[in-house]
C-alpha positions in Angstrom: 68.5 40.7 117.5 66.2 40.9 120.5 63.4 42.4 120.5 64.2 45.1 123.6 67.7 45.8 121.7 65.2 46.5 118.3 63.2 48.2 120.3 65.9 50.4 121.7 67.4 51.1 118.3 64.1 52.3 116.6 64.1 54.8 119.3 66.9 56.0 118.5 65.9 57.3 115.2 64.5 60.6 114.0 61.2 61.1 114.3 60.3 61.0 110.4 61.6 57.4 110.8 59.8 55.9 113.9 56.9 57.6 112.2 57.6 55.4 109.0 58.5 51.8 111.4 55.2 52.3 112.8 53.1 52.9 110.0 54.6 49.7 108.2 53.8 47.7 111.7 50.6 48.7 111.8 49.8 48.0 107.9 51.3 44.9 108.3 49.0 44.1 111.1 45.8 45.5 109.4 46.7 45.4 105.3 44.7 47.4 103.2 42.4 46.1 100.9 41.8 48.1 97.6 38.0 46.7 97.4 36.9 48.2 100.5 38.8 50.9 100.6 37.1 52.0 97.5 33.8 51.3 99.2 34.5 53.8 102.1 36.3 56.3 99.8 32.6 56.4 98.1 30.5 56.7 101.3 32.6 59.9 102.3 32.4 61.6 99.2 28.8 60.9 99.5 28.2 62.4 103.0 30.4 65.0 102.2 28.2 65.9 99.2 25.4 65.5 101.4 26.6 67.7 104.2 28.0 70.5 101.7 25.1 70.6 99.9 22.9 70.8 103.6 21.1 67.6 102.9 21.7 66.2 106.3 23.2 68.4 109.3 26.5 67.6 110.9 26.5 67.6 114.9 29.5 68.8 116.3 32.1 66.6 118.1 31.2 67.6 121.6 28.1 67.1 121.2 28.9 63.5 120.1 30.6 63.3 123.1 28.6 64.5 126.0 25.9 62.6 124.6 28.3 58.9 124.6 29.6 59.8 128.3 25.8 60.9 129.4 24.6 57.8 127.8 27.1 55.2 129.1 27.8 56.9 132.6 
């Protein structure tokens, strides 16, 4: 099978299954590994605790990004 026909044919399916065809490219281009996904699974339950508990302040999203595009303009 080419890849345009492949292409063509995934397409064609419902949404629910191009959604699953991509998700298994992608993890087959970048597979998990448990290790380090363990890792960042503790860092955000810590920062979450943290910002819950009003240890550190979050900054909201816009913020974040006015100050990126002021910075890098």
């Amino acid at each position: 099978m080419k890849t345009k026909d492949l292409i063509t044919e995934v397409i064609d399916l419902p949404i629910e299954e191009r959604a699953m065809v991509v998700d298994s490219i992608l993890k087959s281009l970048n597979p998990t590994q448990a290790d380090i996904d363990k890792k960042w699974a503790a860092v955000a339950r810590r920062h979450l605790k943290e910002l819950r508990s009003g240890e550190v302040k979050g900054i909201p999203g816009d913020d974040v990004f006015q100050r990126t595009w002021e910075k890098f303009s």
